[in-house]
C-alpha positions as a printed Julia matrix, in Angstrom:
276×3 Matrix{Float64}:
  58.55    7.04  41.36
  55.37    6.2   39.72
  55.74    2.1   40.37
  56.31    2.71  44.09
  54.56    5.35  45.48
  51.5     5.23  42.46
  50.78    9.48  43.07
  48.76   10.86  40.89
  49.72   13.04  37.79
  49.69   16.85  40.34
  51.91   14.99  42.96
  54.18   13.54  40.18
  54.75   17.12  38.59
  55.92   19.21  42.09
  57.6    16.23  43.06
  59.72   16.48  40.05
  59.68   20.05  39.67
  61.53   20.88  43.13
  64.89   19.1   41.33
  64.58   19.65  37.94
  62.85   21.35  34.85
  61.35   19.61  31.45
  58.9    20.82  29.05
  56.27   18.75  28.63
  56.36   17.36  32.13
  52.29   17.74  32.76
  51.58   15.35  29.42
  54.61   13.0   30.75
  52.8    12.36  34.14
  49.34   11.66  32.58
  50.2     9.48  30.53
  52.31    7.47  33.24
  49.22    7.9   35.13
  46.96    6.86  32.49
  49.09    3.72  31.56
  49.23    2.15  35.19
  46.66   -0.47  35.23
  46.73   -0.64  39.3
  45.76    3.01  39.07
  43.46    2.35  36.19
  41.46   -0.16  38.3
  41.36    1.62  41.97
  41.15    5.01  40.7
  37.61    6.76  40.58
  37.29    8.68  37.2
  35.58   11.77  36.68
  33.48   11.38  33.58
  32.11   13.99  31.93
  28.67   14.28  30.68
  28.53   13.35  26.47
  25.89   14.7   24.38
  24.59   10.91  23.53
  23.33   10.36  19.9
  19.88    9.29  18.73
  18.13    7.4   16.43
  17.08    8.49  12.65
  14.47   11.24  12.55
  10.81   10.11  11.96
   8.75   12.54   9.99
   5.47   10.01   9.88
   3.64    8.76  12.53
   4.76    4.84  13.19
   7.79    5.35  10.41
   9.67    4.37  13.68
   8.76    2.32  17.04
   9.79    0.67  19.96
   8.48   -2.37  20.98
   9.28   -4.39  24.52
   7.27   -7.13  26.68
   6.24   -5.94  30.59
   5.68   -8.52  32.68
   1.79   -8.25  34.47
   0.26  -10.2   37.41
  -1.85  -13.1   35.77
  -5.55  -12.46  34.99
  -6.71  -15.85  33.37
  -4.38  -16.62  30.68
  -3.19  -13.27  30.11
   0.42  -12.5   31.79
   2.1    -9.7   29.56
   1.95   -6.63  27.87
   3.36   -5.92  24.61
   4.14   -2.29  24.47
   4.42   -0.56  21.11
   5.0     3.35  20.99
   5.8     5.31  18.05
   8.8     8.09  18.08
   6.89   10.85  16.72
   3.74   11.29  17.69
   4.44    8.99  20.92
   1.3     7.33  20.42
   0.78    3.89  22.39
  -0.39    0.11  21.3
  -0.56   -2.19  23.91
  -1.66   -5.87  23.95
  -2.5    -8.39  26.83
  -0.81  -11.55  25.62
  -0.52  -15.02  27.33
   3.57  -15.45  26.22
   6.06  -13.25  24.94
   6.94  -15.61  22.16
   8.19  -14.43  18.7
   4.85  -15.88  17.62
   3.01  -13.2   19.21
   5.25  -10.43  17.68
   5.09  -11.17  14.45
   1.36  -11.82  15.18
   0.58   -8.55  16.56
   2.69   -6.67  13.85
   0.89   -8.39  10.87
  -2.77   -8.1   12.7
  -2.6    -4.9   14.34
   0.19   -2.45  13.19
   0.46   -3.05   9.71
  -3.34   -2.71   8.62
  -3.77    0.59  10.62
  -0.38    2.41  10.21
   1.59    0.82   7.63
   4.91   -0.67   7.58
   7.07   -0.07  10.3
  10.74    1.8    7.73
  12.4     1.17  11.6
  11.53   -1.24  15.15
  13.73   -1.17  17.92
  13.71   -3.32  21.17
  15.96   -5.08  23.62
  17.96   -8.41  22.81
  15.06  -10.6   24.13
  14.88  -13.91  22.69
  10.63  -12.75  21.28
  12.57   -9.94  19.43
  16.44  -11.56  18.24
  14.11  -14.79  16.88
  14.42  -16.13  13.47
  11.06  -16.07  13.07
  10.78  -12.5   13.69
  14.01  -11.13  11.94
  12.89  -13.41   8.71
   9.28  -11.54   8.98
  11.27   -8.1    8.63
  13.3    -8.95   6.01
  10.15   -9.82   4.05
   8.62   -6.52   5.03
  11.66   -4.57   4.46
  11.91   -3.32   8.08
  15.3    -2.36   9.89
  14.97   -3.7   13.17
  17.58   -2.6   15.58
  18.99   -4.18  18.68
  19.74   -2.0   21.77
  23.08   -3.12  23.44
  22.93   -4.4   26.5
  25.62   -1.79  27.94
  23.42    1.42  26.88
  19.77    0.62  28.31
  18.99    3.92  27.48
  18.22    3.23  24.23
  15.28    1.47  25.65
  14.23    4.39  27.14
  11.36    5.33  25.78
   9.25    2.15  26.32
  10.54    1.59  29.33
   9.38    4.96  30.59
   5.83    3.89  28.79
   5.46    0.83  30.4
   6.06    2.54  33.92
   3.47    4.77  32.87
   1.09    2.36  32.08
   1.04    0.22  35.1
   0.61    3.27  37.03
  -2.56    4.46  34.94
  -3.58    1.03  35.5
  -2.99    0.99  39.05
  -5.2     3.65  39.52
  -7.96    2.62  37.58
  -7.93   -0.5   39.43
  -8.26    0.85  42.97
 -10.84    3.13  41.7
 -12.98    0.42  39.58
 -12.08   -2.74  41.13
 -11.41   -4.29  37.39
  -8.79   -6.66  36.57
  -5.78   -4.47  34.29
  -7.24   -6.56  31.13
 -10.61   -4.88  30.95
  -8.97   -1.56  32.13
  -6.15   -1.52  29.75
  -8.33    0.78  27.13
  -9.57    3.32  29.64
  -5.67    3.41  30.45
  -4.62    3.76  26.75
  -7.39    6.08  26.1
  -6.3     8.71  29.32
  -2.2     8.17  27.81
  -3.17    9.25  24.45
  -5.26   12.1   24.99
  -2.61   13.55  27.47
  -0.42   16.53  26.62
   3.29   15.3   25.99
   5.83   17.02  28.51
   8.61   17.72  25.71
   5.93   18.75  22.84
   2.76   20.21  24.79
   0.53   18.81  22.66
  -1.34   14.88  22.83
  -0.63   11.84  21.0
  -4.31   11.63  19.86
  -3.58   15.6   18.64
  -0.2    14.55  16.63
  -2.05   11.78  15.21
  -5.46   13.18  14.17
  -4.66   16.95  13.57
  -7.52   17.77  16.19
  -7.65   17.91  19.98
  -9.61   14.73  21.89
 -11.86   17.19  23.45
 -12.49   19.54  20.57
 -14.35   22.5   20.67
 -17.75   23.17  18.65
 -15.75   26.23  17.06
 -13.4    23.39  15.81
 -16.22   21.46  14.95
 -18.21   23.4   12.92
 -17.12   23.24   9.46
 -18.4    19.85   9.18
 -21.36   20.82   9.28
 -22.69   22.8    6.39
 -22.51   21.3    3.74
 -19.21   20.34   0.96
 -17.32   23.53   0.61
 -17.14   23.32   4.72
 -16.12   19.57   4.52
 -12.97   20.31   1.69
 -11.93   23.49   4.11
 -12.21   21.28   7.27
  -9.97   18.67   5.77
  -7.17   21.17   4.35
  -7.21   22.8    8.15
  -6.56   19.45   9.45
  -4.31   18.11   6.93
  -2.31   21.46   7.7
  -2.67   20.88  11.75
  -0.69   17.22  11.18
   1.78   19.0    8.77
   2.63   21.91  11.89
   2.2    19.22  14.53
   4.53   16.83  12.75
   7.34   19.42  12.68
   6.63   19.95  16.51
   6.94   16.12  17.29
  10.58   16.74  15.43
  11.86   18.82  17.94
  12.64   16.77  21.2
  13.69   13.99  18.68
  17.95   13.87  19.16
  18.91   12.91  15.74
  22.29   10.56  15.22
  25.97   11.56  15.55
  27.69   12.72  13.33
  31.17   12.53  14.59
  32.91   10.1   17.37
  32.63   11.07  20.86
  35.9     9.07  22.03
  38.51    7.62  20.47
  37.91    4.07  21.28
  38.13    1.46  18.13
  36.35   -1.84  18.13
  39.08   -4.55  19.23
  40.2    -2.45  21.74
  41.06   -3.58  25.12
  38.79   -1.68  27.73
  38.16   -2.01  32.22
  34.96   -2.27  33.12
  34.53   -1.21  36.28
  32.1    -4.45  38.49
  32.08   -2.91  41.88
């Protein structure tokens, strides 16, 4: 009935029903269903929503980043933006370059990152040549950094520096129309306003999750530096306990990874992809 008509599994079970009885008739008609590849193709499924895994927790600032290449208009030889932002904190780097080159990577990681926060334990980006490089993969080996690849089927997983880099050229945007600068010598003022802005997810700044203390601080939150070294010692335990709280905080909103399959799907198996 199935092979002429092609009715789904609802139509398949009264139509059968009004002659004759079988247990197990509703499983009988899904799978028919489910194992017609006409139907397969034409049919619209209704997927559900799937709690989507994460990456590994970071518990220090720049243990983990993302890093991806924005394309800008050109302002002398500079035409890109490397993007760097951390998991935790969600603190951004970002870099005028004149190429996205592996060159430049590995440049900016050994010049920049590594002297101020240490080696990266995880990077992430897309499959861009600057990032899949020999050059680049070699220079993480050496450091003993996992560098992950996002799939090109989940671009989600470049979510988080894609949503930066938005961010960014709209901060930048702005402070051109207001200042008439080119986005090179307004990139810092746009850096500076990102950082010191209170995170949706977490309340608190990047420049707060880093530093223990708010950009703007208060004179009251200033004041133990101030007299003398017993004030000092107590001002550096409060902040050393501010990072410890706000570190926990920046855990939160992080999704940590799965711990169990969400479909039963096994690599080498055959799969549609739907293209229109």
């Amino acid at each position: 009935i199935h092979r002429n008509y092609h009715w789904g599994s609802r139509a398949l079970v009264d139509h059968f029903s009004r002659t004759f009885f079988c247990l197990g008739v509703y499983e009988m008609t899904n799978q028919i269903t489910r194992n017609c590849v006409i139907c397969q193709k034409v049919n619209q499924k209704v997927m559900k929503n799937v709690t989507g895994g994460g990456m590994d927790l970071a518990t220090r600032p720049f243990q983990s980043i993302q890093i991806d290449f924005t394309e800008m208009p050109p302002v002398q030889r500079w035409k890109y933006l490397l993007v760097i932002v951390d998991h935790l904190t969600h603190w951004v780097e970002a870099l005028a370059t004149i190429n996205a080159t592996a060159q430049t990577v590995s440049k900016v990681i050994l010049e920049q990152i590594l002297p101020r926060y240490g080696v990266p334990y995880r990077i992430d980006s897309d499959r861009g040549t600057h990032f899949t490089s020999k050059v680049v993969q070699t220079l993480m080996e050496q450091l003993g950094t996992d560098w992950k690849l996002h799939t090109p089927w989940h671009p989600q997983s470049s979510g988080r520096v894609e949503r930066m880099n938005q961010t960014l050229k709209k901060m930048l945007t702005k402070l051109i129309l207001e200042t008439k600068w080119t986005w090179v010598k307004c990139l810092p003022l746009a850096l500076l306003k990102i950082r010191t802005q209170p995170c949706v997810d977490i309340q608190i700044s990047p420049y707060e999750m880093l530093y223990g203390l708010p950009y703007l601080a208060t004179q009251k939150e200033l004041d133990t530096k101030e007299h003398g070294n017993i004030n000092i010692q107590k001002y550096i335990t409060i902040i050393a306990n501010n990072i410890k709280e706000l570190k926990e905080k920046g855990l939160l909103p992080q999704t940590p990874p799965l711990n169990s399959p969400i479909h039963n799907i096994e690599p080498g198996d055959w799969v549609l992809i739907k293209t229109w």
